[in-house]
C-alpha positions in Angstrom: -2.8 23.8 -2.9 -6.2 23.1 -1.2 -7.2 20.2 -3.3 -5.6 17.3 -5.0 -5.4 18.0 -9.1 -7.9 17.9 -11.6 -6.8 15.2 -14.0 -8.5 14.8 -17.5 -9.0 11.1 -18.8 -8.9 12.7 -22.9 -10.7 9.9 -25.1 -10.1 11.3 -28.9 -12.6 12.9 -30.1 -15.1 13.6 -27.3 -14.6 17.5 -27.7 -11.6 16.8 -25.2 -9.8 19.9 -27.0 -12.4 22.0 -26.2 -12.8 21.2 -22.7 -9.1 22.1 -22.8 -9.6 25.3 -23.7 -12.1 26.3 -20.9 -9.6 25.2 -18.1 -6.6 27.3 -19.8 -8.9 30.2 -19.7 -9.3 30.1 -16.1 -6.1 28.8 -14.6 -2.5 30.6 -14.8 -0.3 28.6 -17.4 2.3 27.8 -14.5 -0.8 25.4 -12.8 -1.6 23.1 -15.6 0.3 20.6 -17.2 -0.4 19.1 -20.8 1.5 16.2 -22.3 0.6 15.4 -26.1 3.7 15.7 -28.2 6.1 13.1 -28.0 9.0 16.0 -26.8 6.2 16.7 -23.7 6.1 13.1 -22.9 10.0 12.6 -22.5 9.8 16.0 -20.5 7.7 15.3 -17.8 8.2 11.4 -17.6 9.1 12.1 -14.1 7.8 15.4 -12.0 9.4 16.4 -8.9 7.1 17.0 -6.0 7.0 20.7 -6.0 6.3 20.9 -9.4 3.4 18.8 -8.6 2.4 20.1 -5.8 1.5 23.8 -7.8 -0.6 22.1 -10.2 -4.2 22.8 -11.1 -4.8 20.9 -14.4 -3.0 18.2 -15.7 -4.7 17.0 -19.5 -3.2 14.9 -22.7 -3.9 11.2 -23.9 -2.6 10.0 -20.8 -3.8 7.2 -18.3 -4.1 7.2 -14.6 -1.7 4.9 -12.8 -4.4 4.2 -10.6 -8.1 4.2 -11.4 -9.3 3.5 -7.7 -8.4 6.3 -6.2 -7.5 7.7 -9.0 -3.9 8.6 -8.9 -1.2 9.7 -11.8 2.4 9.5 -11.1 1.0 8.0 -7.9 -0.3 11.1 -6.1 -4.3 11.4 -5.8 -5.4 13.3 -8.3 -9.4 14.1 -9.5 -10.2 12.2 -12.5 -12.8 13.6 -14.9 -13.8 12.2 -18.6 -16.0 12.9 -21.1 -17.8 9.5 -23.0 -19.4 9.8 -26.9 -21.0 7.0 -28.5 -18.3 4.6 -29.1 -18.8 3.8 -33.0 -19.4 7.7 -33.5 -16.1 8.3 -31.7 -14.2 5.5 -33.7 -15.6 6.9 -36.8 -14.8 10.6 -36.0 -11.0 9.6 -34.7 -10.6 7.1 -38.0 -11.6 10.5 -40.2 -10.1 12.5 -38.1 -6.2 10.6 -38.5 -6.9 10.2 -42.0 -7.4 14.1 -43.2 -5.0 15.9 -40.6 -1.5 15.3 -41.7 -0.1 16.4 -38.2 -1.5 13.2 -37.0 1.0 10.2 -36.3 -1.1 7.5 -38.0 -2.0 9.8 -41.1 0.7 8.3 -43.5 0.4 4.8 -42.1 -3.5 4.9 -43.0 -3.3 6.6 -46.8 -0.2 4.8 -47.5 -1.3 1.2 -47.2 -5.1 2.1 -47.5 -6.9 1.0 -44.1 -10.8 0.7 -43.9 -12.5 2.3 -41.0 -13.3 -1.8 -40.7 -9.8 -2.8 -40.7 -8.5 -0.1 -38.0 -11.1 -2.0 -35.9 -9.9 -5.1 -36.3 -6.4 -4.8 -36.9 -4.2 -6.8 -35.0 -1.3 -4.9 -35.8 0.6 -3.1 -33.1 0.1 0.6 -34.7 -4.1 -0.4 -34.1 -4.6 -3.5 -32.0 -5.9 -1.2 -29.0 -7.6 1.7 -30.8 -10.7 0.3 -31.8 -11.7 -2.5 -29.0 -13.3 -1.2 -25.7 -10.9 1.8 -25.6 -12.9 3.5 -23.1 -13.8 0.6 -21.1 -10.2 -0.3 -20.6 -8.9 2.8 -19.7 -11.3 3.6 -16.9 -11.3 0.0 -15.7 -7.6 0.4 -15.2 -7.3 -3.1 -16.2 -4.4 -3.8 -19.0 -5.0 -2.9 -22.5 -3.7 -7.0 -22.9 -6.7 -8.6 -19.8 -8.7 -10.8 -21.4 -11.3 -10.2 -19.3 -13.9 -7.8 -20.6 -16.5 -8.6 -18.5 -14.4 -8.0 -15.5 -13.0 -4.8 -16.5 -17.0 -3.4 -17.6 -17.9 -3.9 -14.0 -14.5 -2.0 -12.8 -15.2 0.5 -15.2 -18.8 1.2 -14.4 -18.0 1.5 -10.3 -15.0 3.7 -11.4 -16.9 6.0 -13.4 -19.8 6.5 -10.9 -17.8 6.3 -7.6 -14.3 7.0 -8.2 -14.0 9.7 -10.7 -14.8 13.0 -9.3 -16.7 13.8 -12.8 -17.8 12.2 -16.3 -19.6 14.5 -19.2 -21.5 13.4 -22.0 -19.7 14.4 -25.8 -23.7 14.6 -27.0 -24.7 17.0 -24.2 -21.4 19.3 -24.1 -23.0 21.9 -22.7 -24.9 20.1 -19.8 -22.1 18.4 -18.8 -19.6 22.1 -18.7 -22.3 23.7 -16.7 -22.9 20.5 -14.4 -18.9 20.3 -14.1 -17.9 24.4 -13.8 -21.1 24.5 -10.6 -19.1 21.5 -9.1 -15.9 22.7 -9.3 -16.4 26.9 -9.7 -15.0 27.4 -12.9 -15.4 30.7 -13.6 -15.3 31.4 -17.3 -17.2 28.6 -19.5 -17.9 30.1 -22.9 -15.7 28.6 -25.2 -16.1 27.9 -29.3 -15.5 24.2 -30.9 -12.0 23.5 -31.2 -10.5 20.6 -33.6 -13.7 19.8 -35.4 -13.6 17.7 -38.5 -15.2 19.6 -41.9 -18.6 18.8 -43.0 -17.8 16.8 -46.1 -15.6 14.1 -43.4 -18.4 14.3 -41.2 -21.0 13.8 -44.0 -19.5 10.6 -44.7 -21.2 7.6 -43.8 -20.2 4.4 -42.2 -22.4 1.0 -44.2 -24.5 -1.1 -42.1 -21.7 -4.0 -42.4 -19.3 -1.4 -40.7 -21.6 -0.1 -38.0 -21.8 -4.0 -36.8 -18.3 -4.8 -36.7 -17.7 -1.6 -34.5 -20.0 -2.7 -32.4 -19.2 -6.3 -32.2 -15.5 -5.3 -30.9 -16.9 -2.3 -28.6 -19.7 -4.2 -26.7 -18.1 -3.2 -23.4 -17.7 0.3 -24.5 -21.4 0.7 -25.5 -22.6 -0.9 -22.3 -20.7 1.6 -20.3 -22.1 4.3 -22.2 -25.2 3.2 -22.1 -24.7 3.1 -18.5 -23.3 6.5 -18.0 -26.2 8.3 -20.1 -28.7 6.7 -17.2 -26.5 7.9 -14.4 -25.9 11.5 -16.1 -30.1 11.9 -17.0 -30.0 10.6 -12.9 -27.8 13.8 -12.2 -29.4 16.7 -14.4 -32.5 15.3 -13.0 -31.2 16.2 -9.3 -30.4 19.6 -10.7 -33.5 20.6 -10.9 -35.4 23.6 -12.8 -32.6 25.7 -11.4 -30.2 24.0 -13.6 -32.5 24.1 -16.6 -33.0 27.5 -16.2 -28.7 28.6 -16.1 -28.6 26.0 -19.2 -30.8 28.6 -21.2 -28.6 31.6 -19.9 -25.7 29.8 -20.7 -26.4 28.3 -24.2 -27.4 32.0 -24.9 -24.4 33.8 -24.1 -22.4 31.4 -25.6 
C-alpha cells in the first residue's frame, strides 16, 4: 500500500455513518476495517501485520493510540474527524440512545428515567465520560481521567490543525466531503443521510437551564469548535472560486 491508512476519529452523531457510507462505496470490502459491535471489538483486538498492511479504511467509535502522529494499534495511520456543536451533538446522541432500542444505553435511560441534564452530569460509570469535553479529550489524547482541561484544549487544538491529516464540519457536510474527496481522490461522493433521528426527536427542545449546564461541562469542547470553524472558513477560503463553483455541481447532483 502506498500510503499509511485513513483512520476515522467517529464522534456520535456528527453524520459519522454517513461519511461511512462514501468510503465503502469506493473501497473494496477486503481494505477497510469497521469495529462497532462488541463481537467486532473482541475480533480484531489484535491485527496481524499483513492484515494491516492491506487496509484502506479503518472506522468505528474507536480512539487512536497515539494522537501525535497519529497511530492505532501503533502503526501511523491518517486521522480524520468530523466536529458538530457540542450541546447539539449531546442533545442529538441523548435522543438518539433514548428512541433506538438497538442502542446499549437505551434501557438504562427509559428504565431509571435520565434527563438530557443528568446524562451530563452523571458521575456514574455507564455516563461519567459522555457528556464532558468528549471531543476535546479524545483528540488531545490525553486520559478520559487528566484533570487537566486546559492542557489537553491546547493538545487538542495543535492536534487537530497539524497532526490530523483532516477535520470536517457536521454543519457544513458537504463542504467538508468535497474539501476531503479533492485531498484524498475519492471518487464517488454522493451519498444520502444515514442514521438520522425523526423530526418529532429533533423538534424537541432543550430549556435554557439545560443549554447552560451543557455548556458549563463542555467549555473545552466548544472552544475547540469554535476554533476549528475559524481554521475550516481559513481553508474554503484558500479554495477559492474554484471550489465554490464544484460545491454548486456537487450539491446539485447530489
Amino acid at each position: 500500500m502506498d500510503a499509511e491508512p485513513l483512520f476515522f476519529l467517529h464522534f456520535p452523531r456528527t453524520a459519522g455513518t454517513t461519511v461511512d457510507e462514501i468510503f465503502f462505496n469506493n473501497y473494496p470490502a477486503d481494505t477497510v476495517l469497521k469495529i462497532y459491535s462488541r463481537d467486532e471489538f473482541q475480533k480484531y483486538a489484535v491485527i496481524d501485520e499483513e492484515t494491516f498492511s492491506k487496509l484502506h479504511y479503518i472506522t468505528g467509535h474507536l480512539l487512536l493510540t497515539n494522537t501525535n502522529p497519529t497511530q492505532f494499534y501503533g502503526k501511523k495511520v491518517r486521522a480524520f474527524t468530523f466536529l458538530r456543536d457540542p450541546v447539539s451533538r449531546l442533545h442529538s446522541e441523548y435522543l438518539f440512545l433514548k428512541t433506538w432500542k438497538n442502542q446499549h444505553l437505551h434501557a438504562y435511560l427509559n428504565d431509571n428515567r435520565i434527563s438530557f441534564s443528568q446524562y451530563i452530569t452523571s458521575t456514574e460509570k455507564i455516563l461519567r465520560y459522555r457528556g464532558k469535553n468528549f471531543m476535546t479529550r479524545c483528540i488531545s489524547g490525553d486520559s478520559l481521567e487528566t484533570a487537566g482541561i486546559a492542557e489537553s484544549l491546547e493538545k487538542a487544538k495543535y492536534n487537530l490543525e497539524k497532526s490530523f491529516m483532516f477535520f470536517g464540519i457536521q454543519e457544513r457536510f458537504m463542504e467538508s466531503v468535497l474539501l476531503l474527496s479533492q485531498k484524498i481522490s475519492l471518487k464517488n461522493i454522493l451519498h444520502q443521510k444515514r442514521n438520522s433521528l425523526n423530526y418529532a426527536a429533533v423538534k424537541s427542545s432543550l430549556s435554557d437551564e439545560e443549554i447552560q449546564i451543557a455548556r458549563e461541562y463542555n467549555q473545552a469542547d466548544i472552544e475547540l469548535y469554535t476554533y476549528a470553524l475559524e481554521v475550516f472558513d481559513a481553508r474554503i477560503r484558500q479554495e477559492g472560486a474554484a471550489f465554490q463553483d464544484s460545491l454548486k455541481k456537487y450539491i446539485f447532483l447530489n
